[in-house]
Backbone as JSON Lines, residues from 0, in Angstrom:
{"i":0,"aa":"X","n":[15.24,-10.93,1.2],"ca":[14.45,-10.73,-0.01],"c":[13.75,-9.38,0.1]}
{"i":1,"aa":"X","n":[13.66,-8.74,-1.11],"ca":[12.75,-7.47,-1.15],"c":[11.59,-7.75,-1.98]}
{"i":2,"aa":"X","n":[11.23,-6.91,-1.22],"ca":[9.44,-6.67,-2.36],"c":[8.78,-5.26,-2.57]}
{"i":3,"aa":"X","n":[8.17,-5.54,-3.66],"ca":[7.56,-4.01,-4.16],"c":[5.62,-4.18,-4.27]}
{"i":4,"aa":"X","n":[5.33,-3.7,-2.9],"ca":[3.76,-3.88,-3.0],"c":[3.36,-2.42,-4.0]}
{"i":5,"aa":"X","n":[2.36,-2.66,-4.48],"ca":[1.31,-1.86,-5.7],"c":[0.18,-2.07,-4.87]}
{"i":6,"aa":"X","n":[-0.69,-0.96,-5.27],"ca":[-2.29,-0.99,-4.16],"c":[-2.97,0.2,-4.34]}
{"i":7,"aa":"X","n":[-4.14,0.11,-4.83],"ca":[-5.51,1.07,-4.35],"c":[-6.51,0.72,-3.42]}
{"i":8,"aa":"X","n":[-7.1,1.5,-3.22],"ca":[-8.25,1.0,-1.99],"c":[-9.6,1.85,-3.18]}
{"i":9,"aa":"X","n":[-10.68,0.99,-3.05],"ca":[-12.07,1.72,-3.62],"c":[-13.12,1.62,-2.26]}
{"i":10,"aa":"X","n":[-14.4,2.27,-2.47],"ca":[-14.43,3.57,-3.84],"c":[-13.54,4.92,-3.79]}
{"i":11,"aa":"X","n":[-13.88,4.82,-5.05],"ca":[-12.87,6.12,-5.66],"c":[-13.71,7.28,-5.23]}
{"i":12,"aa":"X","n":[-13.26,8.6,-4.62],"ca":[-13.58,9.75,-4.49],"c":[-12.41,10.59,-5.11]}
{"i":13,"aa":"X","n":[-12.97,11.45,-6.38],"ca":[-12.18,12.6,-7.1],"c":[-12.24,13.57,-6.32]}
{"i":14,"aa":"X","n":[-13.13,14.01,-5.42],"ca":[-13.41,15.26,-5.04],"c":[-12.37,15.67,-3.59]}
{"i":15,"aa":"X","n":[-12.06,13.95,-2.58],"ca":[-10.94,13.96,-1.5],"c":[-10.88,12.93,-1.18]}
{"i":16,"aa":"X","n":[-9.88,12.9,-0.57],"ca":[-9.16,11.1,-0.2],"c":[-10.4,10.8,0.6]}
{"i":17,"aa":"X","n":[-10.71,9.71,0.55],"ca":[-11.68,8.89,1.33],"c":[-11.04,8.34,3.01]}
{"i":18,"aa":"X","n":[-11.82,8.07,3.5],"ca":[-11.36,7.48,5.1],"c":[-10.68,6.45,4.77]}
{"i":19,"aa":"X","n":[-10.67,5.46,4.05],"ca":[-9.93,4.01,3.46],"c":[-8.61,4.29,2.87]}
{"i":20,"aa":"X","n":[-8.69,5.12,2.21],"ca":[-7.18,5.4,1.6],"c":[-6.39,6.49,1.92]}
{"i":21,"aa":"X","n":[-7.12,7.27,3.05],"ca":[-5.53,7.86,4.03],"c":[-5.45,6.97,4.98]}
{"i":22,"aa":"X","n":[-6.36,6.06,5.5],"ca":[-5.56,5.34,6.75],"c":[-4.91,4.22,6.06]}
{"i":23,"aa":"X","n":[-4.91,3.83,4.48],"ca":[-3.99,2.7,3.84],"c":[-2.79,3.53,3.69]}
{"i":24,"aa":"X","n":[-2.44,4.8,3.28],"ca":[-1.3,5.46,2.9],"c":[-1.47,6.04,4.13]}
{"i":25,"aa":"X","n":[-1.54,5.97,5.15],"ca":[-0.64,6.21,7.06],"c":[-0.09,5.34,7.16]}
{"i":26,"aa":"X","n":[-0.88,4.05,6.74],"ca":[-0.16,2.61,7.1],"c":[1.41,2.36,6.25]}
{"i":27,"aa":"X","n":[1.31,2.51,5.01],"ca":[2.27,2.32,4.1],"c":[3.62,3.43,4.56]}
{"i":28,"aa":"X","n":[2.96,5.08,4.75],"ca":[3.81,6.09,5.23],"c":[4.99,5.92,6.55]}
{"i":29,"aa":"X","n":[4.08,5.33,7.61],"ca":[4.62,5.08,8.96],"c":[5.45,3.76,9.01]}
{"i":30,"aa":"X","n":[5.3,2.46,7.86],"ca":[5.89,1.54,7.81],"c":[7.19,2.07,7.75]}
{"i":31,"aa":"X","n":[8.22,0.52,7.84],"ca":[9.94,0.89,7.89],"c":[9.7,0.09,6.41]}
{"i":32,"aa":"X","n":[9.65,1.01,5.49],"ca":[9.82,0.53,4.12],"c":[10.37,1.97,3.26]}
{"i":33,"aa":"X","n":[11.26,1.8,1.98],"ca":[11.47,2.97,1.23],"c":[10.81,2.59,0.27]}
{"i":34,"aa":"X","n":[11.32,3.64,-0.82],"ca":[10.99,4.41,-2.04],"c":[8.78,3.79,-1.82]}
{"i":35,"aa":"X","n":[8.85,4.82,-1.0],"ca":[7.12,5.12,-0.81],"c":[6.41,6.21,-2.13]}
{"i":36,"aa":"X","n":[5.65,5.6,-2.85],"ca":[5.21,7.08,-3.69],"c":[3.96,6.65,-3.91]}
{"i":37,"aa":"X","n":[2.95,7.83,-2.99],"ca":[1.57,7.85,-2.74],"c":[0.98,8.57,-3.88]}
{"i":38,"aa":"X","n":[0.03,7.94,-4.43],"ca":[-0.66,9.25,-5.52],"c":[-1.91,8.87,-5.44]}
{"i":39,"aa":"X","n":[-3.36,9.63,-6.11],"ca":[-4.2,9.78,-6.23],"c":[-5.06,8.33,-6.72]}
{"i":40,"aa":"X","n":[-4.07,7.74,-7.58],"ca":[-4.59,6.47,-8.48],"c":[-4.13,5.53,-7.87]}
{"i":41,"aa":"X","n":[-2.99,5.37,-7.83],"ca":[-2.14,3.97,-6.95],"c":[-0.82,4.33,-6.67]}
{"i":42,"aa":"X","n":[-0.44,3.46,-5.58],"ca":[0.41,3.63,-4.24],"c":[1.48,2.36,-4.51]}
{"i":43,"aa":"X","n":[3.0,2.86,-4.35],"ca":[3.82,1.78,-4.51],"c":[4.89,1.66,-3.24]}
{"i":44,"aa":"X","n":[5.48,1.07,-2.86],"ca":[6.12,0.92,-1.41],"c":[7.03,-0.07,-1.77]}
{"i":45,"aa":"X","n":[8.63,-0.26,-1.2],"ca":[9.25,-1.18,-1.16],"c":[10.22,-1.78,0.48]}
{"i":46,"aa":"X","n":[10.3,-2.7,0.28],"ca":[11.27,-2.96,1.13],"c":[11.62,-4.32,1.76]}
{"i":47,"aa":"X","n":[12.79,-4.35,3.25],"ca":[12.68,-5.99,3.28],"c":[11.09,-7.01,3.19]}
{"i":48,"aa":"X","n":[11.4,-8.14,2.77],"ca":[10.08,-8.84,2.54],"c":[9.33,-9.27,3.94]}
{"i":49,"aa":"X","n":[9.41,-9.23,5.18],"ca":[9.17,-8.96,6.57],"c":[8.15,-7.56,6.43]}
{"i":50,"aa":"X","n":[8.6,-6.67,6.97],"ca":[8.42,-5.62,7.06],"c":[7.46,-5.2,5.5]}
{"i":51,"aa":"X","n":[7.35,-5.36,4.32],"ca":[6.33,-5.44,3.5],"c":[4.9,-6.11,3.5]}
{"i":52,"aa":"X","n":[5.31,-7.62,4.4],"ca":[4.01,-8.14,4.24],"c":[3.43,-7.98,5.97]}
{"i":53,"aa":"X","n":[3.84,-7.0,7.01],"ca":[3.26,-6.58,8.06],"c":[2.94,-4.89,7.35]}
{"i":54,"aa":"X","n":[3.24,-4.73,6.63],"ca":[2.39,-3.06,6.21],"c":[1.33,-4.02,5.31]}
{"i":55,"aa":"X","n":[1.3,-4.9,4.28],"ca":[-0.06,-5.7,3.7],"c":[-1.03,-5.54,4.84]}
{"i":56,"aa":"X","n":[-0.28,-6.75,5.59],"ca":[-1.91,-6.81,6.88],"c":[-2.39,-5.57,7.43]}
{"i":57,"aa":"X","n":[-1.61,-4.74,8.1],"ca":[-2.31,-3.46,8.58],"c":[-3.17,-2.47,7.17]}
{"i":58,"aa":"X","n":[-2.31,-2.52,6.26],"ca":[-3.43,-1.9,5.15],"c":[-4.5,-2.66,5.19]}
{"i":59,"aa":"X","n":[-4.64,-3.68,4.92],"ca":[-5.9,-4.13,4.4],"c":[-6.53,-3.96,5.58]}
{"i":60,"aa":"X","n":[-6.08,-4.6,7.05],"ca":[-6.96,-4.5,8.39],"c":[-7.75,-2.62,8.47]}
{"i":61,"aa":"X","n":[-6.32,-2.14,8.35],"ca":[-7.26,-0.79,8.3],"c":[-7.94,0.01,7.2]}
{"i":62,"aa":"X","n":[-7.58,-0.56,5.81],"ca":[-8.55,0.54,5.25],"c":[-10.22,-0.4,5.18]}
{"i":63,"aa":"X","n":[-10.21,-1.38,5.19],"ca":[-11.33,-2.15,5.4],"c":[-12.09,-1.83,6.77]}
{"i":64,"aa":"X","n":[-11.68,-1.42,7.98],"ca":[-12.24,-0.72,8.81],"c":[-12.87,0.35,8.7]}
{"i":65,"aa":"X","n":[-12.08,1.34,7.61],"ca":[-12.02,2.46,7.01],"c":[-13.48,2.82,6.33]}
{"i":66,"aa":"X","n":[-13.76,1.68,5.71],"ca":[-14.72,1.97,4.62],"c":[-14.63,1.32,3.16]}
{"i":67,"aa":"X","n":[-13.52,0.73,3.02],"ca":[-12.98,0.3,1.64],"c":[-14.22,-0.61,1.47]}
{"i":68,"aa":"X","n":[-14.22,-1.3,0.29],"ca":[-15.32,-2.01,-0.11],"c":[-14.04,-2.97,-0.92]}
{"i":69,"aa":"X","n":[-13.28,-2.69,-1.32],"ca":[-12.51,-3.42,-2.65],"c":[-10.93,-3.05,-2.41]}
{"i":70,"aa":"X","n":[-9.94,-3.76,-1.87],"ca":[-8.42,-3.53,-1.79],"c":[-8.02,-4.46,-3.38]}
{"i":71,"aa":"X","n":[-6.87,-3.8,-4.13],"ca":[-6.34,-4.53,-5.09],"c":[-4.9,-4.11,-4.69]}
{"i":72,"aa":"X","n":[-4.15,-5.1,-4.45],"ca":[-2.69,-5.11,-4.51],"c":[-2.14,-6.31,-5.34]}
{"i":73,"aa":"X","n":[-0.99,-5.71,-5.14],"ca":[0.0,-7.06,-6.37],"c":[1.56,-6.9,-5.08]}
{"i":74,"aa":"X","n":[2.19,-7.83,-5.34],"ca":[3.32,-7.8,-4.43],"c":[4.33,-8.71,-5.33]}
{"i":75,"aa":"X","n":[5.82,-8.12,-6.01],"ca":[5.94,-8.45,-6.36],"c":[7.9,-8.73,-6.0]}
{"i":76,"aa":"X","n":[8.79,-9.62,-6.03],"ca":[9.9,-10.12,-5.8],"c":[11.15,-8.58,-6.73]}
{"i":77,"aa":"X","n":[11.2,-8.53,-5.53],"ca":[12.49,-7.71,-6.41],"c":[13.58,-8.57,-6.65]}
{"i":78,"aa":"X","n":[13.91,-8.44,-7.93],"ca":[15.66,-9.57,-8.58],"c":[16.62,-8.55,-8.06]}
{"i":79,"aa":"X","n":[17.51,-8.62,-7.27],"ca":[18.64,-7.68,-7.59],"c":[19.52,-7.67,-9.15]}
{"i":80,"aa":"X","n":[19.89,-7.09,-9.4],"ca":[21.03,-6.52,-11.13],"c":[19.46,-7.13,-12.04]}
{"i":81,"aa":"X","n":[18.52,-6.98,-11.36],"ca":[17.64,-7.11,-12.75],"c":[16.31,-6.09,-12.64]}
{"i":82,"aa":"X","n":[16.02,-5.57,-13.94],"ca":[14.79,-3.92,-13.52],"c":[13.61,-4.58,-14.3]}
């Protein structure tokens, strides 16, 4: 099975990434997962469903170390032949 985690970490800093959300996007980066695309607002990651929900725990373990106050993710079933 595959999955496609979605995720921000707060608070929000416009001015530079905060300590919480580069060590959540190290976590997501260094995982064995593809089509990774990090941005400013929210962060999407895919891959086997194993290996997705051990990058969950280390995000949340580390950006909550980090400083986060508030993780929001969604994790959701990829269908194959369906978008």
């Amino acid at each position: 099975m595959r999955l496609r985690v979605e995720f921000t970490t707060e608070p929000f800093d416009l001015e530079e990434a905060p300590a919480h959300a580069v060590a959540a996007r190290e976590v997501i980066q260094k995982a064995e997962l593809d089509a990774v695309d990090v941005g400013p607002f929210g962060n999407t990651a895919e891959g086997e469903a194993g290996a997705v929900i051990e990058a969950v725990s280390a995000l949340l373990r580390d950006s909550l170390q980090a400083g986060a106050t508030r993780v929001s993710l969604q994790v959701n079933v990829i269908r194959e032949g369906v978008e």
